[in-house]
C-alpha positions as semicolon CSV with decimal commas, in nm:
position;residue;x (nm);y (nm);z (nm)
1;X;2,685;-5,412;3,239
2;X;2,738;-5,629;3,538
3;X;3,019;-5,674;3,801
4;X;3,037;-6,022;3,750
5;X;3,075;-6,079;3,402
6;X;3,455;-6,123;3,400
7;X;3,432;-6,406;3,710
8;X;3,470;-6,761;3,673
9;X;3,143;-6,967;3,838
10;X;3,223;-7,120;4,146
11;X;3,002;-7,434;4,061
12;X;3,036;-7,661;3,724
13;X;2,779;-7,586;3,448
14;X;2,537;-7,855;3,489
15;X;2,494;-7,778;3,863
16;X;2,407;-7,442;3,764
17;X;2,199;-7,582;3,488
18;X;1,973;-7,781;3,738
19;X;1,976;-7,544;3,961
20;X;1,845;-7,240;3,720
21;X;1,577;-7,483;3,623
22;X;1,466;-7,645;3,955
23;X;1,176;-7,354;3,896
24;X;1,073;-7,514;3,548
25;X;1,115;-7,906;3,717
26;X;0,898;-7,779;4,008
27;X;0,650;-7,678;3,829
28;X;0,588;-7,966;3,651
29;X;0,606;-8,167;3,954
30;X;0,351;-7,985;4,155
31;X;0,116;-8,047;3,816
32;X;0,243;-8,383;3,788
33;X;0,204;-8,476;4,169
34;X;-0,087;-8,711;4,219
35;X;-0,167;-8,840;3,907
36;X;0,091;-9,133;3,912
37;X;-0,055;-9,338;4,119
38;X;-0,040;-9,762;4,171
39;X;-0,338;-9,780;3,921
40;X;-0,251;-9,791;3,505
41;X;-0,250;-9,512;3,327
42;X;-0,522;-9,500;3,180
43;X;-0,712;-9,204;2,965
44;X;-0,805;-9,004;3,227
45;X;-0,479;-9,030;3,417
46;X;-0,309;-8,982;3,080
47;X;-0,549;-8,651;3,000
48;X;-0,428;-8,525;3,286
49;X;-0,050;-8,613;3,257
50;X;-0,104;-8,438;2,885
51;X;-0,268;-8,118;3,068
52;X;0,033;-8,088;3,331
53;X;0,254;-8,093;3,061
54;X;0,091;-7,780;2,853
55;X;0,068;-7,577;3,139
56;X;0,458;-7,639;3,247
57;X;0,500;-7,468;2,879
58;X;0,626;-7,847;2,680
59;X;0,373;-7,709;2,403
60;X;0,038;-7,924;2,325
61;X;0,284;-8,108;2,026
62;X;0,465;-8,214;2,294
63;X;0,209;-8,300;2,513
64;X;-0,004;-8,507;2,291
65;X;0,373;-8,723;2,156
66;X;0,470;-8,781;2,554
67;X;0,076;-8,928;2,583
68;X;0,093;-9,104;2,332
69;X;0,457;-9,291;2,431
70;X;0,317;-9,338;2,753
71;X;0,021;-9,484;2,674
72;X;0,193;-9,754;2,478
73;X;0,500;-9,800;2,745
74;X;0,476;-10,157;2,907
75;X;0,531;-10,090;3,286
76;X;0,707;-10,409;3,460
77;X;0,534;-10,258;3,767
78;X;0,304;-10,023;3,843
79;X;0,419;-9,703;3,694
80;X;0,607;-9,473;3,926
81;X;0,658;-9,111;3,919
82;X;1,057;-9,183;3,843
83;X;1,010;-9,434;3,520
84;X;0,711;-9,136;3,410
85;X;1,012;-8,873;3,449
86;X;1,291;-9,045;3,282
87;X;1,035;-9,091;2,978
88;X;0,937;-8,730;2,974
89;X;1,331;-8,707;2,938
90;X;1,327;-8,899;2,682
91;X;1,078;-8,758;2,461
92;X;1,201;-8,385;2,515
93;X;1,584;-8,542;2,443
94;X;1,437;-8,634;2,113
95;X;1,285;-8,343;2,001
96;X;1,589;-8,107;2,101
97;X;1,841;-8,384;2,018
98;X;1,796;-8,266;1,631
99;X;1,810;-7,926;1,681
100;X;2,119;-7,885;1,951
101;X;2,363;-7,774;1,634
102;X;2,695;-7,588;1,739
103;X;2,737;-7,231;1,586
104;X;3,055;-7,366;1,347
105;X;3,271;-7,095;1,180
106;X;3,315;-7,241;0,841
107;X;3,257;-6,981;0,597
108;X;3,572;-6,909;0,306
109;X;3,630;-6,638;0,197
110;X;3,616;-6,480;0,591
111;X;3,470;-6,326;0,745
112;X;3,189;-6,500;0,870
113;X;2,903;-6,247;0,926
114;X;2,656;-6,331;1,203
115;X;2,328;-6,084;1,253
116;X;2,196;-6,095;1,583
117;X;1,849;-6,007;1,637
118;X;1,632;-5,972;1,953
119;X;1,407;-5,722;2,085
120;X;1,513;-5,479;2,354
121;X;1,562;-5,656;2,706
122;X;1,629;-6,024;2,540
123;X;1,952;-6,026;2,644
124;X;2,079;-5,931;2,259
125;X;2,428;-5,710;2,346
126;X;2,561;-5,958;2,649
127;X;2,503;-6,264;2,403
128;X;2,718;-6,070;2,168
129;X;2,993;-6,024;2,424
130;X;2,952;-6,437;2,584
131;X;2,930;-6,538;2,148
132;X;3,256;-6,288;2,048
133;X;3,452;-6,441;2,398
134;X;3,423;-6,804;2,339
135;X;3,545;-6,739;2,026
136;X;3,874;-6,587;2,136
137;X;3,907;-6,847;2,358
138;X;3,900;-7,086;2,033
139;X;4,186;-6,849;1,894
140;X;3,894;-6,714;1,656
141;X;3,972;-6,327;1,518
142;X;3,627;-6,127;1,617
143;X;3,515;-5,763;1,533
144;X;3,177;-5,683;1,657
145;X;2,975;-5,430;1,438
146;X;2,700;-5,188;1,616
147;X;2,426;-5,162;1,356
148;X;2,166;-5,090;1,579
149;X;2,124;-4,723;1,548
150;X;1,813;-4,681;1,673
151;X;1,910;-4,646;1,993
152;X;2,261;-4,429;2,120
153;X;2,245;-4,714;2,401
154;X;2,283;-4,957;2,225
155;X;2,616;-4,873;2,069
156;X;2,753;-4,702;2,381
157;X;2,669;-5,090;2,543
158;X;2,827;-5,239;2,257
159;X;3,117;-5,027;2,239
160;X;3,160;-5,136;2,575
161;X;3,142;-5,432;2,577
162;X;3,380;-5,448;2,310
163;X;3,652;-5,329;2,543
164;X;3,592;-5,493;2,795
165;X;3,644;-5,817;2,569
166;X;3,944;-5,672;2,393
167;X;3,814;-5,689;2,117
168;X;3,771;-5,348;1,780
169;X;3,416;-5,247;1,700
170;X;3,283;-5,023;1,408
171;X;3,029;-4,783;1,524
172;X;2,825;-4,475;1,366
173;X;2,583;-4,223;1,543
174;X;2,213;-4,262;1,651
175;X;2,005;-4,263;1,325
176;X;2,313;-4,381;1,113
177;X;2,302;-4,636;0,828
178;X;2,314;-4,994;0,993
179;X;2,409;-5,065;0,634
180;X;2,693;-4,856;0,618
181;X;2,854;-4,969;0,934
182;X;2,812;-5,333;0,834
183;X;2,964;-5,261;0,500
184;X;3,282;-5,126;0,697
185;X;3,260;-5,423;0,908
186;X;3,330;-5,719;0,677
187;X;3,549;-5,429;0,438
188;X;3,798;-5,398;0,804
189;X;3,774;-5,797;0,865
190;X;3,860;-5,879;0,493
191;X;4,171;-5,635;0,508
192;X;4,270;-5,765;0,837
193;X;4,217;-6,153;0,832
194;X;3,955;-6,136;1,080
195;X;3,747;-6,484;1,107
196;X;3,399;-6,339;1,243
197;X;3,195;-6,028;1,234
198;X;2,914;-6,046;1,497
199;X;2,652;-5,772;1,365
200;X;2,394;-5,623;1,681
201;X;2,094;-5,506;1,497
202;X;1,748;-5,293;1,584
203;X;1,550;-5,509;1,780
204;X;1,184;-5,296;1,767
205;X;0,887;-5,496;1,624
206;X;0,679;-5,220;1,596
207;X;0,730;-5,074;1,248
208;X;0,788;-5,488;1,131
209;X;0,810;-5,308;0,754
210;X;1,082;-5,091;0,865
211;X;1,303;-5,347;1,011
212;X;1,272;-5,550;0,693
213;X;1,364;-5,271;0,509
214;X;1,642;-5,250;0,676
215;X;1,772;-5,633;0,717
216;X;1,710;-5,632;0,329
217;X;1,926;-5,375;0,271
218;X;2,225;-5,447;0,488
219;X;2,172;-5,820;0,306
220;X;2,182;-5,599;-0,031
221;X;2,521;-5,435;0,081
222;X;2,681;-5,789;0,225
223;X;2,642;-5,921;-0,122
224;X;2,832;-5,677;-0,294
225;X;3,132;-5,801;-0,075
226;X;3,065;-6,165;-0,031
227;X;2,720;-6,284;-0,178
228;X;2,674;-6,562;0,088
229;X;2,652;-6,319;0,369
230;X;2,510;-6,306;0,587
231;X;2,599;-6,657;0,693
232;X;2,368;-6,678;1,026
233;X;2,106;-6,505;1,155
234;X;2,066;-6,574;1,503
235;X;1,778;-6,511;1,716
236;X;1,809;-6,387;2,089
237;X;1,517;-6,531;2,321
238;X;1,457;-6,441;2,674
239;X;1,271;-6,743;2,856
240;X;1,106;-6,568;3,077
241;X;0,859;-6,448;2,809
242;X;0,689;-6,807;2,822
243;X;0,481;-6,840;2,502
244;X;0,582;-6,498;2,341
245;X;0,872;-6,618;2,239
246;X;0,752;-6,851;1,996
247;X;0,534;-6,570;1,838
248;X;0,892;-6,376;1,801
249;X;1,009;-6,651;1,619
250;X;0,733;-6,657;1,395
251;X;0,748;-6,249;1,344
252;X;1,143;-6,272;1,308
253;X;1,121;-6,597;1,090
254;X;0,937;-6,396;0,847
255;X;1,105;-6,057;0,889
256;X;1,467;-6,151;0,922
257;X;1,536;-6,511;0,802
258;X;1,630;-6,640;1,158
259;X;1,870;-6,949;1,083
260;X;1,911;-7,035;1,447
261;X;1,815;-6,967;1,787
262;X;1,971;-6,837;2,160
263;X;1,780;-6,870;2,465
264;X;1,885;-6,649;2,754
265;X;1,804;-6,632;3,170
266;X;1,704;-6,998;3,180
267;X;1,817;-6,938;3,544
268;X;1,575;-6,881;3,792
269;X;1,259;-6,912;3,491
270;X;0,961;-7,141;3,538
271;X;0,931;-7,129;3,156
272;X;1,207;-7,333;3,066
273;X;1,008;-7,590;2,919
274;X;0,898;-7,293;2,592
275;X;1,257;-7,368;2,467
276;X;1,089;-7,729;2,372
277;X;0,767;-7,599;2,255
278;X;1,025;-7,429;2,021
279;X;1,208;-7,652;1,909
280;X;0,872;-7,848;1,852
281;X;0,708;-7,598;1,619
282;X;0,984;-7,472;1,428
283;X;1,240;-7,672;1,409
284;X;1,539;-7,411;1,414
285;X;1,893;-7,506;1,543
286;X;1,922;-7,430;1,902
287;X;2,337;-7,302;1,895
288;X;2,374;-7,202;2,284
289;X;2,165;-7,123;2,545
290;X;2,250;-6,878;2,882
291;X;2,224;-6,959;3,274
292;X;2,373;-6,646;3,433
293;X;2,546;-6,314;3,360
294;X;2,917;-6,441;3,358
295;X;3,108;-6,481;3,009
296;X;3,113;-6,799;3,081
297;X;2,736;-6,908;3,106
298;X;2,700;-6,921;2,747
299;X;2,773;-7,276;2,667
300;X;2,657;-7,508;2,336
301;X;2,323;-7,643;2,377
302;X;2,290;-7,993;2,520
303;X;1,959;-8,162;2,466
304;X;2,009;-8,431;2,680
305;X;2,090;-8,205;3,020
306;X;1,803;-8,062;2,966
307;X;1,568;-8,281;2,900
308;X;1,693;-8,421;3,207
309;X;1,669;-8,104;3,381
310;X;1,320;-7,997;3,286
311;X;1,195;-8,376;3,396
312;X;1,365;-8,323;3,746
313;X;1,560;-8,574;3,719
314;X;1,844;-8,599;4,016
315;X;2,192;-8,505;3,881
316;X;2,299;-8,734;4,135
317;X;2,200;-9,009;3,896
318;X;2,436;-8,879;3,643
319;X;2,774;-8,803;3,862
């Protein structure tokens, strides 16, 4: 738990934005820096521009559909390193543009249940706390429920979190039933009126059949109180993993039924640019992403910020 968390940022969220990402637009400048030059693009220059872009962590998807647009944009000049930028924003606009989908809390009867999933050091428990506060703040009713087990830290983090937010929790022991406590969960909400239970569950990878097993049966249990829980499944991704996160998607795709995505610490990570490379591949809703350890650096994804982030381009442009 941090000091901070309670504190309002001193600067807007798009400064802070561009400024946890200047890392991720560096990077792609230094690999970028030279090969824009007064001559046309051609295939070599484009090879390389393709190459840059893979090893700032776009994805080679990405790569190749950025190569391709530029090879068929019609410069009125000489290309310059700004016009390459502002289509690199482009194309990463519209690949996140589709998948930049708001977390909505729709579900009747309530509550809504929402698993979150992550492995340990992902950022999991504080995305809890940032999801269950911005839903006060919309006048939402939140319990929180601390199904992972596995670990007596993890519900002792929970638990605190939970009071720190003001808001009740249902906990067990180490080595309870995850099932058990999420049973009581949406049981408490129903009898209360409570809008949303946010479920923390075991994030070890390890023992992949065990962690099945046990999604499956708190699933099993959900249905016997409300058969289209749980509503959302929602994946917790720490950039700074670079390309493993997009093999945790896979393993959690197939394990869990992830239905959307977090991203956490984009601030201060050179490997923003995997959050595209994910959105690329898989195609998942992208509901928020997190700059910092306040409550309030958990904000709804915007594609277009950035896109225009990653590509380095000035914010001054945009005030």
């Amino acid at each position: 738990m941090t000091e901070d968390f309670d504190q309002q940022p001193k600067s807007s969220w798009r400064n802070r934005l561009f400024g946890g990402l200047q890392k991720t637009s560096g990077k792609l400048s230094e690999n970028l820096t030279g090969l824009v030059t007064k001559a046309k693009l051609d295939d070599a220059i484009l090879d390389q521009i393709e190459e840059a872009l893979i090893i700032s962590d776009l994805g080679p998807a990405t790569a190749a559909q950025i190569r391709e647009t530029l090879s068929k944009t019609r410069f009125e000049k000489n290309p310059t390193d700004d016009a390459v930028r502002h289509i690199i924003a482009d194309e990463i606009e519209s690949i996140l543009a589709p998948v930049a989908v708001p977390l909505e809390i729709d579900a009747f009867p309530r509550p809504q249940v929402i698993l979150v999933i992550g492995v340990n050091g992902s950022g999991k428990t504080t995305t809890i706390a940032k999801l269950a506060h911005n839903y006060i703040e919309e006048d939402y009713g939140v319990m929180l429920a601390a199904g992972d087990t596995f670990r007596a830290a993890a519900i002792g983090q929970l638990q605190n979190w939970a009071e720190r937010i003001g808001v009740p929790i249902i906990a067990g022991k180490e080595g309870g039933d995850a099932a058990s406590i999420v049973y009581d969960g949406v049981k408490k909400c129903t009898q209360d009126g409570t809008d949303i239970l946010i479920v923390d569950t075991a994030g070890r990878l390890q023992n992949k059949s065990e962690l099945m097993d046990e999604l499956a049966k708190i699933r099993k249990v959900l249905g016997r109180l409300n058969p289209a829980a749980p509503h959302n499944v929602i994946l917790v991704l720490d950039a700074t993993t670079g390309q493993n996160a997009l093999s945790q998607i896979e393993i959690f795709g197939k394990v869990a039924n992830v239905t959307g995505l977090v991203m956490t610490k984009l601030d201060g990570t050179a490997r923003g640019g995997i959050l595209v490379a994910a959105a690329k591949q898989f195609g998942l809703p992208i509901h928020a992403i997190g700059i910092g350890e306040t409550m309030h650096d958990l904000k709804p994804f915007n594609a277009r910020e950035l896109a225009e982030a990653i590509a380095g381009i000035s914010d001054i442009e945009n005030d």
